[in-house]
Backbone as CSV, one residue per row, in Angstrom:
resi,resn,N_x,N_y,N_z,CA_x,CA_y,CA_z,C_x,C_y,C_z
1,UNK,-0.712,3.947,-24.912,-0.476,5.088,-25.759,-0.806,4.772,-27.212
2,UNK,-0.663,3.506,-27.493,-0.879,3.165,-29.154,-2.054,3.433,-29.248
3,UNK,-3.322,3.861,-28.095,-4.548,3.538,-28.148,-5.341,5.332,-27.750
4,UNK,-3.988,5.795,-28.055,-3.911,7.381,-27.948,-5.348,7.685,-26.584
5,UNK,-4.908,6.620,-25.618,-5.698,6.883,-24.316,-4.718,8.001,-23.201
6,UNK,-2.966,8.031,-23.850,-2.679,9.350,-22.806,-2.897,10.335,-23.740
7,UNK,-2.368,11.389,-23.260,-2.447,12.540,-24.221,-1.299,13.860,-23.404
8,UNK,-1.137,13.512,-22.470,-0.358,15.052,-21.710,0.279,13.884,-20.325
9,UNK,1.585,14.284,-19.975,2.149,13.471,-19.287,3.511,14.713,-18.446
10,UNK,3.051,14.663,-17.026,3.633,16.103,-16.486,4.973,15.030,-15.995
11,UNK,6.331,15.365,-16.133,7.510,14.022,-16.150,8.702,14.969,-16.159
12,UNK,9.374,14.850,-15.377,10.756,15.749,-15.321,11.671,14.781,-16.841
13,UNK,12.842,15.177,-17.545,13.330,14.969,-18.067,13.912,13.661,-18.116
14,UNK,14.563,13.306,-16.913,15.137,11.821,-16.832,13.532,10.895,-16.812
15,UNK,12.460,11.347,-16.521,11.764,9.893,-16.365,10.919,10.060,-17.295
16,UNK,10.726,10.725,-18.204,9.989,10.714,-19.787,11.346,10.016,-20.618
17,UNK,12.566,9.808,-20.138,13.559,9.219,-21.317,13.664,7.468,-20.584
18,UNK,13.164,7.517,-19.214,12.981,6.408,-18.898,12.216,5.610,-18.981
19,UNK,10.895,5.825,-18.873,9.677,5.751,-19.328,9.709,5.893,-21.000
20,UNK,10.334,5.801,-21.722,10.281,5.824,-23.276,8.872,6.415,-23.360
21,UNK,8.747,7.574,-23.015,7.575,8.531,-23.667,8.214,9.598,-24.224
22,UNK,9.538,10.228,-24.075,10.158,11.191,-24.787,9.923,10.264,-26.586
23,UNK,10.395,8.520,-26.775,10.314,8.650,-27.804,9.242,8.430,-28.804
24,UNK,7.974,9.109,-27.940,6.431,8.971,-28.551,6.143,10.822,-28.488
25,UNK,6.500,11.465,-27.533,5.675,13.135,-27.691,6.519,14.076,-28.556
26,UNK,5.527,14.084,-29.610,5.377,15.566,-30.466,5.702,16.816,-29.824
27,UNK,5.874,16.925,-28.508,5.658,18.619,-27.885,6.042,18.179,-26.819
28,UNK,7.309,19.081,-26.370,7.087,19.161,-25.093,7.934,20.876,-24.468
29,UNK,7.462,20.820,-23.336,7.490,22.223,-22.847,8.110,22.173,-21.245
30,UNK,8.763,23.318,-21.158,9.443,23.645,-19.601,8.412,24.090,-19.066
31,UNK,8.191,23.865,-17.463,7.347,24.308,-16.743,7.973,24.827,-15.550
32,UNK,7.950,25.848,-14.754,8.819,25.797,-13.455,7.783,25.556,-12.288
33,UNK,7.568,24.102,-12.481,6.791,23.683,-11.117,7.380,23.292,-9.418
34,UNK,8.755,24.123,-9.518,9.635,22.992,-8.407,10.127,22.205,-8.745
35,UNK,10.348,21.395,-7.118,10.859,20.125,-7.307,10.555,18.840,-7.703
36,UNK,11.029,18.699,-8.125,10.160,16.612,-8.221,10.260,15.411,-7.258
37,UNK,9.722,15.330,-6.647,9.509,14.220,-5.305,8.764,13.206,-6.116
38,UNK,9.552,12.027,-5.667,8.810,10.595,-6.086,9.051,9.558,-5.004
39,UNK,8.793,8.455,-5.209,9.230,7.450,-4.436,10.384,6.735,-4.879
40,UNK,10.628,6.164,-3.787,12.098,5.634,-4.206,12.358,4.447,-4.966
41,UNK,13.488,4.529,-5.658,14.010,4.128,-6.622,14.369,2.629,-6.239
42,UNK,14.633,2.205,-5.322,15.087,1.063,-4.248,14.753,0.798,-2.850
43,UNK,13.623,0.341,-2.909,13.038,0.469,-1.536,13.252,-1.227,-0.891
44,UNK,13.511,-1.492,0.057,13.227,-3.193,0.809,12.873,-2.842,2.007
45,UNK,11.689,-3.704,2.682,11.105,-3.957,3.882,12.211,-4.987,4.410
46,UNK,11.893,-4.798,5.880,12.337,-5.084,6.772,12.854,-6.739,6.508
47,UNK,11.440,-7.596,6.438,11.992,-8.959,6.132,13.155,-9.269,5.024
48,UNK,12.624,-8.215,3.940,14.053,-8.464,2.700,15.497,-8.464,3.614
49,UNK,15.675,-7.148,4.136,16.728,-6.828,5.103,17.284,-8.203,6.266
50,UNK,16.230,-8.682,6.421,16.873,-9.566,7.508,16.848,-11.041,6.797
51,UNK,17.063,-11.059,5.772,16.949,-12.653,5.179,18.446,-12.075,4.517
52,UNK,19.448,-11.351,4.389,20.708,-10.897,3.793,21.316,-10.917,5.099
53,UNK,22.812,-11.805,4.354,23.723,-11.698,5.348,24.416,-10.005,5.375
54,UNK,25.569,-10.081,6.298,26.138,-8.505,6.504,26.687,-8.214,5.218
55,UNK,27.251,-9.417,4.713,27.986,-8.742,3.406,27.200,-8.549,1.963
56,UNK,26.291,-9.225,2.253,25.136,-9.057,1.146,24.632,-7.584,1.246
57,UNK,24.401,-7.032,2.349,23.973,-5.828,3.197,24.602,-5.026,2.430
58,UNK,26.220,-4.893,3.128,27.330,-4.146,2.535,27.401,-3.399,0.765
59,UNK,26.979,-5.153,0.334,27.105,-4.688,-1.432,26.040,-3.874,-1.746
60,UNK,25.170,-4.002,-1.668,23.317,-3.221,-1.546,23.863,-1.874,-1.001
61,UNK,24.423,-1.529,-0.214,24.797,-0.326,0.483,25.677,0.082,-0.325
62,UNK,26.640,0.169,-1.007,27.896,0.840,-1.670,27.315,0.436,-2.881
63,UNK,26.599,-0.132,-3.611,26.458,0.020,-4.877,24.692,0.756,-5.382
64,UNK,24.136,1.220,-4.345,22.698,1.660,-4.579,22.792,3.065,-5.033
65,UNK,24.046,3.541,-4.628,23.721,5.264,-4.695,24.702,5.269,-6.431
66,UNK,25.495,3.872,-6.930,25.770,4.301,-8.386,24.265,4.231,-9.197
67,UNK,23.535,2.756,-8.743,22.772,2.506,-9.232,21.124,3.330,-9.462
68,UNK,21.143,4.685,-8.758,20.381,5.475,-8.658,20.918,6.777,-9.792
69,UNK,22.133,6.945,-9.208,22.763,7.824,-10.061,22.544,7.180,-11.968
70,UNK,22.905,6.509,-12.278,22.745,5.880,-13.774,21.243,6.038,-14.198
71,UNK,20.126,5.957,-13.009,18.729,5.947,-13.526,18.313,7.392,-14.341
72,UNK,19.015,8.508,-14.065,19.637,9.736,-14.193,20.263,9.849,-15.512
73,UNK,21.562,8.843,-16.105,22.046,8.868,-17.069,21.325,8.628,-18.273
């Protein structure tokens, strides 16, 4: 961006403040395009999964859905 190579960046609200491009654009505008589908926020393949014991499992499981929620905050 210093190299003013973007110029227009289509970004729901939480991920232009995540992406620190809210604190670079001059303009920005509501669009009612729907929903926003992305990929996920926390993804592990299979091998990750099976190299964790159950309780390692457990913590990953009860703490992913705060840790998604805050990406939000």
């Amino acid at each position: 961006m210093s190299h003013s190579v973007v110029t227009a960046a289509v970004q729901p609200i939480g991920a232009l403040k995540g992406h620190s491009l809210i604190e670079v654009a001059k303009h920005m505008m509501e669009l009612p395009l729907g929903t926003y589908h992305s990929g996920s926020i926390f993804a592990a393949g299979p091998k990750f999964w099976s190299s964790l014991s159950p309780e390692q499992c457990a913590q990953i499981i009860k703490n992913v859905p705060e840790a998604v929620a805050q990406t939000e905050v």
